[in-house]
N, C-alpha and C positions, 0 to 999 in steps of 0.2 A: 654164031649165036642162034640160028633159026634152028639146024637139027639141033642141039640141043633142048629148045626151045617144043618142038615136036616131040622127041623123044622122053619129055617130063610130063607134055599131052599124052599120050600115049601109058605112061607107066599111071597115073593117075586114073586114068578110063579103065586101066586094068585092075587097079585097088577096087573101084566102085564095083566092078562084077564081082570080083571075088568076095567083097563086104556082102553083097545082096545075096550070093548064093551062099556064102556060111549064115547070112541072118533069116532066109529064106526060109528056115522053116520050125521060126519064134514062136511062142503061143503067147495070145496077148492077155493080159491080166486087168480087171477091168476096174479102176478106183476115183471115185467120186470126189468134185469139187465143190464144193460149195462156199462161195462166199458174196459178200457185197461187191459185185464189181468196179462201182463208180465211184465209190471212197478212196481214200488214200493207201489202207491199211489194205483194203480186200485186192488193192492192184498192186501193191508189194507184196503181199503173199503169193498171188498166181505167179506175178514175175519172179518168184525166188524159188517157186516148185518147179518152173522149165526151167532155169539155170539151172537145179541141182540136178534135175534127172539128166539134161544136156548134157554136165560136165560127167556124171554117174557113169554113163553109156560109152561117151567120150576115151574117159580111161581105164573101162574094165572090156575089152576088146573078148570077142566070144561066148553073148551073152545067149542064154537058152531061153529069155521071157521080154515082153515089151510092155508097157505098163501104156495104160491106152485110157486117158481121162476123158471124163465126163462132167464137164463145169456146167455150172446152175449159179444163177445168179440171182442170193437173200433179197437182195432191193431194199436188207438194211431192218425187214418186219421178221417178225417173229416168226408169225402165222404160215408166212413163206417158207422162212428158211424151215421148219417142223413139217411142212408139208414135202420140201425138196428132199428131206431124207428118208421119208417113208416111201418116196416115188421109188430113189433109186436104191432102197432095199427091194423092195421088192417086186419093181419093174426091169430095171435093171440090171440087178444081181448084181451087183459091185462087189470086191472083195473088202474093201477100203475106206472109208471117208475120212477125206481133211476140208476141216472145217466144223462149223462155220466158224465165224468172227464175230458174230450176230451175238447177244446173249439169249441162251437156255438154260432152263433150270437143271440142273446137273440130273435131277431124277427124273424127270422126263425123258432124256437124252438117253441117261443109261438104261432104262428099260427101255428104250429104242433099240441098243443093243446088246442087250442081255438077250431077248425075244431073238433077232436075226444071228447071234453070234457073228458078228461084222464090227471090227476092231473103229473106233470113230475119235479121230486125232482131232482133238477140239480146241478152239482157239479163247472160247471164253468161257466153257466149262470148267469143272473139277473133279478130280479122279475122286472116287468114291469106293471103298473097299469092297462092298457090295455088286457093283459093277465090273467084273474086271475086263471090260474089253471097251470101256472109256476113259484116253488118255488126256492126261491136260498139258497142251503146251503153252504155256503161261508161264509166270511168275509164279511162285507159291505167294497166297495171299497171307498166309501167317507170318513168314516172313518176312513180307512187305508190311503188315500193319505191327510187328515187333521195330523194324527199323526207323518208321516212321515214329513209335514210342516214343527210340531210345532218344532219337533227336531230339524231340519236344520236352524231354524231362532235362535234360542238356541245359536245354534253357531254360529251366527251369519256370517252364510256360503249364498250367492246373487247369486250365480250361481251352478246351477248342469246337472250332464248328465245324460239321465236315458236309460241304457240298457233294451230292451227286446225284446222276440222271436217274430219274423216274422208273427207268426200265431195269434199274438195279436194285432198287427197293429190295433190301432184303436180303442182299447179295453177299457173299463167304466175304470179302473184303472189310463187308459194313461192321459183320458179326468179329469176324477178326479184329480189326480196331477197338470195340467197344471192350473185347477180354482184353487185349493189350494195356487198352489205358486205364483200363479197372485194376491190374494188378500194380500199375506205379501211380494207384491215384490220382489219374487224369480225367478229367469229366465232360464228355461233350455235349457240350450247352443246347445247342442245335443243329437239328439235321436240314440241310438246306438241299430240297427235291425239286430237281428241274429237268424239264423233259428236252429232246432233243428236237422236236419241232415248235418249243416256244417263242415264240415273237420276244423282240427287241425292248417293248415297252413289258410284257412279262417278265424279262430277266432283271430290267432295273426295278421293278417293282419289287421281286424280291434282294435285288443288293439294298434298296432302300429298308427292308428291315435288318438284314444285319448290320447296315451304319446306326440303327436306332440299339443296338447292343454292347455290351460291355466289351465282349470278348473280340479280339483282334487277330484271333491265330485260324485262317483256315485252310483248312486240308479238301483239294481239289482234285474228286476222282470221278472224271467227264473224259468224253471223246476230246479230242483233239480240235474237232470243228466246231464243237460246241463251248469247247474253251477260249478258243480264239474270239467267242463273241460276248463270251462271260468278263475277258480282261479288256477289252474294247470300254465294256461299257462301265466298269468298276475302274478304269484309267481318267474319266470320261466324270465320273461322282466323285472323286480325291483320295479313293481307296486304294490305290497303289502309291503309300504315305508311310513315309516311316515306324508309323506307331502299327502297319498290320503286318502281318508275317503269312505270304500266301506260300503252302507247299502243293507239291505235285505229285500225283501216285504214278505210278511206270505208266498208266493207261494214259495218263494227261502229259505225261513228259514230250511226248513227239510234237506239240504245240508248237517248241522252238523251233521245229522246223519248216516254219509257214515261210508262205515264202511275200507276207503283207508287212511290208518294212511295221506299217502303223502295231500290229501286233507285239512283233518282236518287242518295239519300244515298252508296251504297256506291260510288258511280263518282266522288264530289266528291274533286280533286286530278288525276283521269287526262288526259290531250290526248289529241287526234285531230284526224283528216284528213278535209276535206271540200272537196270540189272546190268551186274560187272563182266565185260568179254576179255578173256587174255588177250596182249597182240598177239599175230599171227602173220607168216607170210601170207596164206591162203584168207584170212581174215581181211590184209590189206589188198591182196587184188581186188577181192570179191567189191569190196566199197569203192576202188578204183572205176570199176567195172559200171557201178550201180551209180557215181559220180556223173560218169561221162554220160548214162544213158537218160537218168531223171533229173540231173544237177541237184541231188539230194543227198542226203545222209539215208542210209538205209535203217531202217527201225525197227526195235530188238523183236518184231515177234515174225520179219523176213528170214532174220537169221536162224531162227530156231525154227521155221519152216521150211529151211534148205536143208537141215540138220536132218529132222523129219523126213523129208521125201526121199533122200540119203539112204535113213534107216528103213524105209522099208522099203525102199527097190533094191537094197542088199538080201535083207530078208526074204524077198521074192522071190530073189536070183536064187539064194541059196536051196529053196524048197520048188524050184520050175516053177509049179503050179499048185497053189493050197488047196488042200483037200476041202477045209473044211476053215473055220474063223479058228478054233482053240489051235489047230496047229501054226497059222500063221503067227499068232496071238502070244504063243510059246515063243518063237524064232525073234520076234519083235523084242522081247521083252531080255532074250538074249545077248541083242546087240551090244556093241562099246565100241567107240574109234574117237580119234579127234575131230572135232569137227571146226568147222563154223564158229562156235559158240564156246570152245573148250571142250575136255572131256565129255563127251556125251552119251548118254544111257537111259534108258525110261524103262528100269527094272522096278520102281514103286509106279507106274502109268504116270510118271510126271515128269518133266526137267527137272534136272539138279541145279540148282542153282549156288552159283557162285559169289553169294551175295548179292551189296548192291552200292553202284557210285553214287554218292552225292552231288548232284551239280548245283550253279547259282549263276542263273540269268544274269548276264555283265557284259558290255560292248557289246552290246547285238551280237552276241553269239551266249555262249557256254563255257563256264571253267568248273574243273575237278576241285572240288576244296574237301572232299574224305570218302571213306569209303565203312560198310556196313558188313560186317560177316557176325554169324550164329555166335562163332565160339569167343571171336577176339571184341565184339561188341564195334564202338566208331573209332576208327583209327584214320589217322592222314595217309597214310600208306595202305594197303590191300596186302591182307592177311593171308597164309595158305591155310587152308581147312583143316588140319590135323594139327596147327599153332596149338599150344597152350590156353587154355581159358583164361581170359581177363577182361572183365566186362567193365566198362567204362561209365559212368554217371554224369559227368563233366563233358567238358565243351574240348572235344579234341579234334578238331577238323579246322581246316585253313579259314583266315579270318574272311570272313561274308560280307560282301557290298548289298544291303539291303535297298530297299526301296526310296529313291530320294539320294543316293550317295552316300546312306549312311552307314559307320561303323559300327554302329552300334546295334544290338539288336535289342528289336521290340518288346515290351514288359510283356503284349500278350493282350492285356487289359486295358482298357481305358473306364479313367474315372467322372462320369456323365454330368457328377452333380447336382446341387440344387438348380431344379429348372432346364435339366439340360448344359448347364451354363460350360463354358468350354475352359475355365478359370476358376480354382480354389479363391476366395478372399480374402487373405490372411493378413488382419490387423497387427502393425507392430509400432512400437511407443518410439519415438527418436530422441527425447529429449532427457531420457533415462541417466542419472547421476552414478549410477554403479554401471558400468559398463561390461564387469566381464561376464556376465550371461548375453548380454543383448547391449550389441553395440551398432545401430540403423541411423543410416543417412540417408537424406531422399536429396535429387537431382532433379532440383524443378527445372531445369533447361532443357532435361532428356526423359525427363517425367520417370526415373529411375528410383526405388528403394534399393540400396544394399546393406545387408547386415549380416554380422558377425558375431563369434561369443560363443560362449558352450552352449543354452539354448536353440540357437539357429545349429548348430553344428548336429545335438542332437535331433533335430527337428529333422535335416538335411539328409542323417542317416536312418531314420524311419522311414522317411519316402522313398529312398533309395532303397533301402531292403524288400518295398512291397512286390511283387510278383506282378503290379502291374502299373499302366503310367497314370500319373496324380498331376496336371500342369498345375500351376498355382503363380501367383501374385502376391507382391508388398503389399500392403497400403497403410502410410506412412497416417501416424499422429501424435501432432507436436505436444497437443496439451490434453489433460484429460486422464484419467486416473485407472488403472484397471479395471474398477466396479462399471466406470462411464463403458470400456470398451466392451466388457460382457453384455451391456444393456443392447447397444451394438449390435452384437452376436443375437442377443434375446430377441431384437427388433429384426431379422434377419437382413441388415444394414451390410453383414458383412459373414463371411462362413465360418470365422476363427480368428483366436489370439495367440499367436506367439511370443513367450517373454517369459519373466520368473514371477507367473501368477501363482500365487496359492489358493492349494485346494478349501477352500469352506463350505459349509454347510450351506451358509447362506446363499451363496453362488451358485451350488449346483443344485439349488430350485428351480432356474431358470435356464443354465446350460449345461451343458455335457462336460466333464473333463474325463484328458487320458488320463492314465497311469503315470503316477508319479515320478520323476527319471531323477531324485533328489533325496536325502534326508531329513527326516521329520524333523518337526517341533522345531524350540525355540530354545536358545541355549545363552548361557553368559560368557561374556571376555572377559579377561582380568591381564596385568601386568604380570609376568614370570615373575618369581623370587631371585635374586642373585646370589649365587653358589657360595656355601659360608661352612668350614671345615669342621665348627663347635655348631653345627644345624639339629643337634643330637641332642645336644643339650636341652634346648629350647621348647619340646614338648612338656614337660615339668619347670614349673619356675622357682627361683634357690630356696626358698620357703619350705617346698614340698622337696627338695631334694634332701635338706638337710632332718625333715622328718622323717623319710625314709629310712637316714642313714642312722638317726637314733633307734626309733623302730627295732632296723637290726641288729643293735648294741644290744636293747634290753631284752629282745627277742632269745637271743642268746645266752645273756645273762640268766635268764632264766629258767632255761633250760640245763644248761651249766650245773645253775644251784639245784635242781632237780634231778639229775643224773649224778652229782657229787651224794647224793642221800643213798644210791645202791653200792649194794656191797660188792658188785662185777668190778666196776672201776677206780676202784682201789687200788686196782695193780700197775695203773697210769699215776703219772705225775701232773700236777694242779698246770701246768705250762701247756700238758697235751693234751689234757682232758680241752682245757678252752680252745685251744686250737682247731681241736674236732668238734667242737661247737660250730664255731665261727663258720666253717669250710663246710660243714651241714645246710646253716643257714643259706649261706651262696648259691648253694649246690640246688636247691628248692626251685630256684628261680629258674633254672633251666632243666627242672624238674631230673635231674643225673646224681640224685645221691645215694650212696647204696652205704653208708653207715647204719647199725644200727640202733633204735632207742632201746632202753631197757625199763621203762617207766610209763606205764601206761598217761599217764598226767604232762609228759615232756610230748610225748604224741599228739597227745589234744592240743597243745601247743603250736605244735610242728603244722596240723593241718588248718586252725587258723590264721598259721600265715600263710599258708596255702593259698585260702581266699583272697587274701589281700593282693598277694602276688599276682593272680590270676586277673584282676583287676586292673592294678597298676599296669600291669602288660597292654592290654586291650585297650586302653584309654594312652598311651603311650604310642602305641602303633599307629593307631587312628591319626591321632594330633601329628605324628611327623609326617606319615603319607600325605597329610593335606598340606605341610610345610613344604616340602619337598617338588611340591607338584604348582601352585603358585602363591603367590604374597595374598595373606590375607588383607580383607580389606572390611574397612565398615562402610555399612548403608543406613538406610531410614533409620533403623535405631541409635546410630549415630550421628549420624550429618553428612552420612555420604552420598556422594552423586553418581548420577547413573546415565549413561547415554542410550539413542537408541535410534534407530534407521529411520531419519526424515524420509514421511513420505511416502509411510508402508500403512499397511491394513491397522496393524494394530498401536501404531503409533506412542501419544502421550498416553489412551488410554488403558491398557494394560500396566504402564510404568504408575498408573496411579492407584489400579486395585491393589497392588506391592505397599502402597502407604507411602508414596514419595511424595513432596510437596512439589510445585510446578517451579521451585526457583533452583529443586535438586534436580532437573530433568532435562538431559540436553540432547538436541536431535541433530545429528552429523550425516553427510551426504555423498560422503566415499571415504575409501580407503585409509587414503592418505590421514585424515581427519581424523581415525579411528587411530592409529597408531601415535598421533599430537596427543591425541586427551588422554590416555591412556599412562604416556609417558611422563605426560604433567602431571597427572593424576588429580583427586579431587579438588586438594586443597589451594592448589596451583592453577586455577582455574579450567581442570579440564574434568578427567571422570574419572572416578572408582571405578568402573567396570560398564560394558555396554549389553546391554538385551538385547538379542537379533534369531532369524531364523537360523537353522543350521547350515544351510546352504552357504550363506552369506559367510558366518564366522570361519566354516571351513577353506572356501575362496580366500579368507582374508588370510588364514593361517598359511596358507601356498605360499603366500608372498612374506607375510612377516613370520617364520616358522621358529626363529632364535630366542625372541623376546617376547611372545603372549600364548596364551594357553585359553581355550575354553575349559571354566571351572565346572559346568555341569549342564546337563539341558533334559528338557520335557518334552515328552512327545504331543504337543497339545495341536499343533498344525499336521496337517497331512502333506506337506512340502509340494513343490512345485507340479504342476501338469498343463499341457495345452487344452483349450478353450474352445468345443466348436458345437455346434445349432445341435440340439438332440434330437438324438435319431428320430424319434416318433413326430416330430416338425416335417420329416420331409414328405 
């Protein structure tokens, strides 16, 4: 074992000479670091630019350049980092700069290098057309603030607020969201600016006004360190609660990877965005690798800076030594290989991005629930880029554990109320005798209203349709009349009335009603007729039938002897001349006769019975349509009785502007009742017919559809609407 053991000593010692004198006469190439070193993000980037040149060197054996850094450490200020690259432009002479991580305003930067032609791979800048030798490796932000849209319209959430640091004011991110949400009609309520050296009691200060706001949906694009102290203390105020909906931009995504258990908790429920990486073998080591050394998750702007140092120590290599920036700058812009991150290229000076995952904060870690690409819009699966267009509107991504455990997601909105109050008051009647609009019971042992019935159902489905959450409460009352409860409402006792109030004039001097969700006015019952085969007959009584039928005897007659006077028909016989009378007359009636007269005087004949006919028709028609549709009936001009909804607005007194005396007037209190008097009818002790809203009579016809009919109605009410405080009260 030992020569062995020697002789592998030996073969080793001899590789190292032979490596030193083929690399022995390298030229070094000199490229600029600059980043925050004592951050998270600025010591994964340094860490992921010596891995990549490591492994670079590692397996391109023979190389003719050495790339020989020069780090400088932001310290995180602006003024720094702007002053560390104008050092090693032009102290230095760098070919290169990656970095910083810091933000600069992209036009500052790139007249930094447009002036040195010195290519500057930047971590928080933006490629700018104007510029071409500053590259952005990042996220594209129009795509990030497109994805972040599509999501929010998903849910069909119309307002949002969007936190971010101080130092971003301003930022392609900010601008980019504000087009996004303008084009699908999204409105951000407020921008919520906070710096990264704020104190603790600063940042609740301002969480405390966004809890004094409607809107519930915010969009979080902060450092990572500074997020960790934004969800601390909004965990901390009750605002990581179901009703908010906190998202995260790729910048604030890395939070999940704190390693302050208390964090993690405070962020369980929120999504974010994070640019999408294919797997990979070389993708799985590299996070193996980054595992074992940080016990972290490596963070997407490591990976695209190994990609990065990659591309240009290829580039390097390829050119020995750059003459000059445009030539490197050419060669750069060249590149393609797989890398790290997927296909990789920065022929527009930017990463191509591959979309982006949606994740959602869940068991103290992370799960995928969809993914975001240009062309395929939100999908649960990850789209290849050249897919088909189909952009999505709806909610297509795996279902979301929100904030609180809950399934459901947040309206977006909250509704503040009068006062603040954290509860709608919504008055409803319990002891109501028609029950199928509103049917309430309360639960004094559980202090509980429930109720039932088309009204609540309607009521149930307007709140549920709003865009945002409305809490609300019963409160139950036994006795006491509609008018009582508007006064109620009037006295602000209570915020609304739910039930089958109707709209009047009178009432809405003092409250607000919605829109109607009923049919107007007031209409009458009556008894069906029952089906009779001679029902035809019956519109003319035998009096007038039997005139009619003389009528057209001497009608005929007459014309008969009128037409026997011309000398034409002569050449008929006395049998057919009358026959051709007769079958003229008839023919009138359905206006089809095409005989002719020869007598001017039989025609003047002819066309006043014309009149007659036209008449007897119309007055015929008339009287059966109303036969046919229900039994007539008599009222006050006879002695008939009339029922009417015990216990409504308009009560006895309406049934008395009609001319009804109070002993023809009877008030019934459901259904059932309505179909007894009906059936009995007047004489029988019950009714001719009942007066009611249309609401009511149609309800009642659902149920009784065989046997009664409404005979007619007016539009004199404006039918049902809820009841609540007028706006100008609040």
């Amino acid at each position: 074992m030992l020569p062995n053991n020697t002789n592998l000593s030996i073969l080793l010692i001899f590789l190292c000479i032979l490596n030193h004198g083929l690399c022995g006469n390298l030229v070094d190439v000199d490229v600029g670091i600059i980043l925050h070193m004592k951050s998270w993000i600025g010591k994964s980037i340094n860490s992921s630019i010596t891995m990549a040149l490591s492994d670079f060197y590692a397996r391109n054996g023979g190389c003719r350049t050495r790339i020989v850094f020069h780090a400088r450490d932001s310290k995180g200020d602006q003024l720094q980092a702007i002053s560390t690259v104008i050092d090693l432009l032009n102290t230095v002479k760098v070919h290169a700069i990656i970095g910083p991580e810091t933000y600069i305003g992209s036009e500052l930067l790139g007249s930094l290098t447009d002036k040195s032609q010195v290519p500057i791979f930047s971590f928080a800048g933006k490629s700018l057309r104007k510029y071409p030798y500053l590259f952005q490796i990042k996220e594209d932000e129009s795509a990030m603030a497109k994805s972040i849209a599509a999501v929010v319209e998903s849910y069909k959430w119309r307002d949002v607020i969007v936190m971010h640091e101080e130092a971003n004011h301003g930022s392609e991110l900010l601008q980019s969201m504000f087009e996004s949400f303008q084009d699908k009609n999204i409105r951000i309520t407020y921008k919520s600016v906070i710096s990264a050296s704020s104190k603790n009691n600063q940042i609740v200060q301002e969480l405390h006004k966004l809890m004094s706001m409607h809107t519930t949906v915010i969009i979080v694009d902060v450092s990572p360190s500074l997020a960790s102290r934004v969800f601390l203390n909004a965990k901390r105020l009750g605002m990581m609660s179901k009703e908010y909906a906190w998202i995260l931009t790729q910048k604030t995504i890395d939070v999940l990877q704190s390693d302050d258990f208390e964090v993690i908790e405070s962020l369980q429920g929120a999504i974010g965005f994070r640019s999408y990486i294919p797997a990979s073998s070389r993708l799985h080591y590299l996070k193996k690798r980054w595992k074992e050394e940080f016990s972290r998750e490596v963070p997407m702007l490591a990976i695209w800076a190994y990609d990065t140092m990659w591309a240009l120590a290829e580039s390097i290599e390829r050119l020995g030594v750059p003459q000059n920036g445009s030539v490197l700058l050419g060669e750069v812009l060249k590149i393609g290989f797989k890398g790290m991150s997927g296909e990789f290229r920065l022929s527009e000076r930017k990463v191509v991005s591959n979309g982006f995952e949606i994740v959602n904060a869940i068991d103290y870690g992370e799960r995928k629930v969809g993914y975001w690409t240009p062309l395929k819009g939100i999908t649960k699966a990850h789209a290849p880029l050249n897919d088909v267009v189909v952009q999505h509107s709806r909610i297509n991504i795996e279902d979301v554990i929100w904030h609180g455990g809950s399934t459901t997601a947040p309206k977006g909105w909250i509704f503040k109320g009068n006062n603040l109050a954290t509860k709608l008051r919504i008055g409803i009647r319990t002891e109501l005798k028609f029950k199928h609009f509103v049917n309430a019971v309360y639960d004094d042992k559980k202090n509980v209203t429930t109720a039932t019935g088309f009204s609540v159902d309607v009521f149930k489905a307007c709140i549920h349709a709003l865009p945002y959450e409305v809490p609300y409460e019963f409160v139950p009352f036994a006795k006491g009349s509609y008018d009582e409860l508007i006064h109620r409402v009037y006295m602000k006792e209570i915020d609304g009335v739910l039930g089958d109030s109707t709209i009047l004039a009178n009432r809405s001097r003092f409250v607000d009603f919605t829109a109607t969700y009923t049919d107007l006015g007031l209409g009458t019952l009556a008894k069906v007729n029952k089906k009779d085969m001679w029902i035809f007959l019956k519109p003319l009584d035998l009096k007038l039938w039997l005139t009619v039928a003389a009528f057209v005897i001497f009608t005929g007659f007459i014309i008969w002897a009128i037409e026997a006077m011309d000398q034409e028909s002569e050449k008929k016989s006395s049998s057919q001349r009358i026959g051709t009378i007769f079958w003229l007359i008839l023919l009138t009636i359905f206006s089809a006769q095409k005989e002719k007269l020869s007598s001017n005087l039989s025609r003047f004949v002819v066309f006043v019975w014309l009149i007659l006919v036209l008449i007897l028709i119309t007055s015929y028609t008339a009287t059966l349509s109303a036969l046919l549709t229900v039994e007539q009936f008599e009222l006050a001009s006879k002695g008939g009785t009339v029922g009417f909804h015990g216990g409504s607005f308009f009560g006895g007194v309406t049934i008395s502007n009609l001319n009804f005396t109070d002993s023809k007037q009877k008030s019934y209190y459901n259904y059932d009742d309505y179909a007894k008097a009906l059936s009995k009818g007047g004489k029988n002790g019950g009714a001719d017919a009942i007066v009611d809203e249309v609401p009511y009579i149609k309800m009642f016809l659902g149920k009784y559809w065989s046997d009664y009919a409404m005979v007619s109605s007016q539009p004199i009410t404006s039918g049902f609407g809820f009841v609540s405080i007028p706006f100008s009260s609040y």
